[in-house]
N, C-alpha and C positions, 0 to 999 in steps of 0.2 A: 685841832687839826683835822677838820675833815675828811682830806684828803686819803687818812688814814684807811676811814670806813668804805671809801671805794675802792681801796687798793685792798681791802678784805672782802668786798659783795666782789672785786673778781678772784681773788684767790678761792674762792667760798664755792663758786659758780663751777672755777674749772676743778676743786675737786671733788662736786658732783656729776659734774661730766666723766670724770677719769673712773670716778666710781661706777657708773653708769657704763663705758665702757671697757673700765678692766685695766689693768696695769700694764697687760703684757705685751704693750706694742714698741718696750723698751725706754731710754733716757731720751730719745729726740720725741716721740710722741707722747711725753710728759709735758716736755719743754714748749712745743710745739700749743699742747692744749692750754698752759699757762700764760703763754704769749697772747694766744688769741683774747683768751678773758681778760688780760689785761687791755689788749687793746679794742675790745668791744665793749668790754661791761663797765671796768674803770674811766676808760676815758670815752666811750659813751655817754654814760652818765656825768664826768665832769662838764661835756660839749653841753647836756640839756640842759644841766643845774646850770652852769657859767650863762648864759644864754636868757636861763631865765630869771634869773638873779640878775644880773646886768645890763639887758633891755627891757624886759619885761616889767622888772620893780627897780630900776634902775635908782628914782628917785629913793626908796624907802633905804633899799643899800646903800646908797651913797651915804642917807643920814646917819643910818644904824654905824658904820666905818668911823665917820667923823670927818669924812672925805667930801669935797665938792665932786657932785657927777657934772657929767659934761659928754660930749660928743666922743670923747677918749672912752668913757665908757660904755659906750656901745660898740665901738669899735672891738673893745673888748673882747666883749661878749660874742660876737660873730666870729671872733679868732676863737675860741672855746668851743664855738658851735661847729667851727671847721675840725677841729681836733678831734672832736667827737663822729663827726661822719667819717675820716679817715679811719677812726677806730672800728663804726660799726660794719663801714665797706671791706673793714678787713675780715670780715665773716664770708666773703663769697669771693672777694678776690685776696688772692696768696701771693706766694714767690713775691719775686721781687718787689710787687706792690708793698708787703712788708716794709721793706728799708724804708719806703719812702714814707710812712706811716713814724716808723721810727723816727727819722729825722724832722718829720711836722712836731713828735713829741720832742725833741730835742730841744725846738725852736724854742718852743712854751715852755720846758723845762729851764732851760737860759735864762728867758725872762724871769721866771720866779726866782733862780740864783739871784739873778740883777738885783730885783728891786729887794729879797731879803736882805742879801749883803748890803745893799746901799742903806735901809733904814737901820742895819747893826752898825755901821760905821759913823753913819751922823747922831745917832742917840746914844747918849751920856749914858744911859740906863742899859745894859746889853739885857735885851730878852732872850730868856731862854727859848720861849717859841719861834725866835726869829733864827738862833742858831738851829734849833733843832729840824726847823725847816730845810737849811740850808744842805744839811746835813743827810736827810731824806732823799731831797732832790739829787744830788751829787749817788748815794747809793742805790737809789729807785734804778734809776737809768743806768748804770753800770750791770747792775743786776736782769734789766729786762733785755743787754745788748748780749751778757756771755749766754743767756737760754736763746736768744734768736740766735746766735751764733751756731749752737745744736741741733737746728729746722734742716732741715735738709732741701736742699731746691728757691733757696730765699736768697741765697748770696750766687746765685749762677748757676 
């Protein structure tokens, strides 16, 4: 689960930042600095790796899966690359831009429920990576909606 490791290069990120500058600007500029690395460094970098993994070596991924690539996969790949810009443009624009950031993560987020749950449901075998996925996904996002909730100037 990859995913893991970008969801730690931004935890990692923002609390070299918070170290960097100081604790003492209370729970909303904790929250606030956690937010942002999630949505600049994690899904940054999910937008370049998806992007380049999916167009880029489209073909080599496709085989390494065991999946036929196809036009679906680059389509992809540009939805990961869009996710990713809304992540890094959240480095200069804030407020509300946020939500909207959020809800592109949403979108992506969805998809990855979908298609885990759909492959835990048609396969006899239940993988544990495919629950533990699902399982992620569902608390990832609840998790990065109560800390934006704490931003001040994000919701109005």
């Amino acid at each position: 689960m990859w995913i893991l490791v970008l969801i730690g290069a931004g935890l990692l990120s923002a609390l070299v930042h918070l170290l960097i500058i100081g604790f003492g600007g209370g729970v909303s500029v904790i929250c606030e600095v956690i937010v942002l690395h999630q949505f600049a460094v994690t899904h940054g970098l999910l937008g370049v790796l998806g992007f380049y993994i999916n167009v880029i070596k489209a073909d080599s991924t496709a085989k390494s899966l065991g999946w036929p690539g196809g036009p679906f996969q680059v389509k992809y790949g540009f939805s990961q690359l869009g996710v990713g810009v809304m992540g890094i443009l959240s480095i200069w624009l804030r407020g509300p831009f946020w939500i909207g950031t959020l809800v592109t993560l949403y979108m992506y987020g969805i998809s990855g429920l979908w298609t885990h749950t759909a492959e835990v449901i048609k396969s006899e075998v239940k993988s544990k990576t495919e629950i533990a996925n699902i399982i992620l996904d569902v608390i990832y996002h609840v998790v990065i909606t109560i800390l934006l909730l704490q931003v001040p100037g994000v919701w109005g």
